[in-house]
C-alpha positions in Angstrom: 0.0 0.0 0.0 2.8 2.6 0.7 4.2 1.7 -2.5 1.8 2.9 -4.4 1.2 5.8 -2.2 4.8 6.8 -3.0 4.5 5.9 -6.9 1.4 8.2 -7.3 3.3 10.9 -5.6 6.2 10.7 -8.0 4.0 10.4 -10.8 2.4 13.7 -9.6 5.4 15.0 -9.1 7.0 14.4 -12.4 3.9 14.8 -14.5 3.8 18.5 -13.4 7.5 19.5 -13.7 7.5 18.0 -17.5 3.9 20.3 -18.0 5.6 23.5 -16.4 8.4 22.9 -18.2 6.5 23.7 -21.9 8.1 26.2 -23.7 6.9 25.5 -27.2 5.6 28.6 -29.5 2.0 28.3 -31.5 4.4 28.5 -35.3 1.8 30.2 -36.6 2.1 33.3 -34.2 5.4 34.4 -36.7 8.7 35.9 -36.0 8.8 36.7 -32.0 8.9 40.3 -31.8 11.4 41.0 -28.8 14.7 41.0 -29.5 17.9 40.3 -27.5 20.5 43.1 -28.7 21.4 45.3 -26.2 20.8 47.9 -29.4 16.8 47.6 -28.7 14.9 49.5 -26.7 11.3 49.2 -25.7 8.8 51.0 -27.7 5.0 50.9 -27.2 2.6 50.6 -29.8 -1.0 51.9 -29.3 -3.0 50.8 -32.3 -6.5 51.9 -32.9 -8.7 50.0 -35.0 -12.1 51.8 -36.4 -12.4 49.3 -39.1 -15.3 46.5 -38.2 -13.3 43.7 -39.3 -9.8 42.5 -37.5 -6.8 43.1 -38.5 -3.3 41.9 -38.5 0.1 44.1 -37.3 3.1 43.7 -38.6 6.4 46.1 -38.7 9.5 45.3 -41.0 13.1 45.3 -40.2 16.0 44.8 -42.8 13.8 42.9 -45.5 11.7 40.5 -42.5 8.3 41.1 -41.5 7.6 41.0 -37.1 4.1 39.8 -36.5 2.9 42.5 -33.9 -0.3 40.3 -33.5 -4.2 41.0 -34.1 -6.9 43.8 -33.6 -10.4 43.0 -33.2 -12.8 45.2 -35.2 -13.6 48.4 -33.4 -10.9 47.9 -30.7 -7.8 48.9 -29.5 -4.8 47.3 -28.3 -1.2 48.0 -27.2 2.1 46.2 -28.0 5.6 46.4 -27.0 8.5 45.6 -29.2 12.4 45.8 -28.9 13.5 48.1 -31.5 16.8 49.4 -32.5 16.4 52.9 -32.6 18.3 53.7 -35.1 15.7 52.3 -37.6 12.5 54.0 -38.1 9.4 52.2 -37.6 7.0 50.9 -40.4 3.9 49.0 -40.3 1.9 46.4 -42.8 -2.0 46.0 -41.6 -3.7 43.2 -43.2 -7.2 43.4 -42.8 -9.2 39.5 -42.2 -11.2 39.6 -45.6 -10.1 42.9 -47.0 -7.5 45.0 -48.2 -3.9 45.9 -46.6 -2.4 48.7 -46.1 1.4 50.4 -45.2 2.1 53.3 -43.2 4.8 56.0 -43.5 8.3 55.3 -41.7 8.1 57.0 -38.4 11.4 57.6 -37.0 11.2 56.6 -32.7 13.4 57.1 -29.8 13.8 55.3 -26.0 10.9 54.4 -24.6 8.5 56.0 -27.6 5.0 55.4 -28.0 4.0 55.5 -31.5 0.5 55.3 -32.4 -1.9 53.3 -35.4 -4.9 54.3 -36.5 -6.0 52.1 -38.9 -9.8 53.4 -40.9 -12.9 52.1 -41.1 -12.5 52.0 -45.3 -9.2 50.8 -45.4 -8.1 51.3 -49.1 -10.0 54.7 -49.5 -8.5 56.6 -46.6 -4.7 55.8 -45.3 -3.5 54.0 -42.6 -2.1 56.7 -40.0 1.5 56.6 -37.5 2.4 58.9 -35.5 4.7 59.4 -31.9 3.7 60.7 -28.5 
């Protein structure tokens, strides 16, 4: 009887520390968007969506798109990125059953927040940036 009393415990015990010890990504989340060079710097994104349909953020760096993640329609959401300052930031929006659209480069310091406003007739009006 005290065998299996112990057994179960190990069991327990070892079941959990393999489950905690998950690190695997979703591969369809893209590129992770926090880098490790001591180069970045934090910088907040506050995007604003006014479009009823949700949308996808992404920013580009030398020639590779960062998946920022999604928008629900009519929502907003912040994001957080390591960025090397020294390269301004631009973004891509894909809208889920729609057009796309590209912002203007919008040069960021330490610690900026830079804002989104993506439209509610994405292809008729632009897709806005700005900093804060």
């Amino acid at each position: 009887m005290m065998f299996r009393v112990l057994a179960l415990v190990a069991f327990s015990l070892v079941s959990h520390a393999c489950g905690s010890m998950n690190t695997a990504r979703n591969p369809f989340d893209g590129p992770v968007a926090a880098g490790s060079n001591s180069t970045e710097h934090p910088i907040r994104i506050e995007v604003q969506n006014l479009n009823f349909n949700d949308i996808t953020v992404w920013t580009t760096r030398t020639g590779r798109r960062i998946r920022l993640g999604q928008v629900t329609g009519k929502t907003d959401k912040t994001f957080t990125i390591a960025w090397n300052v020294a390269v301004p930031l631009q973004f891509e929006i894909d809208v889920t059953g729609g057009r796309a659209c590209t912002t203007a480069s919008v040069p960021v310091d330490r610690n900026a927040v830079v804002w989104v406003t993506i439209p509610s007739a994405v292809g008729n009006q632009p897709c806005r940036v700005g900093r804060r």
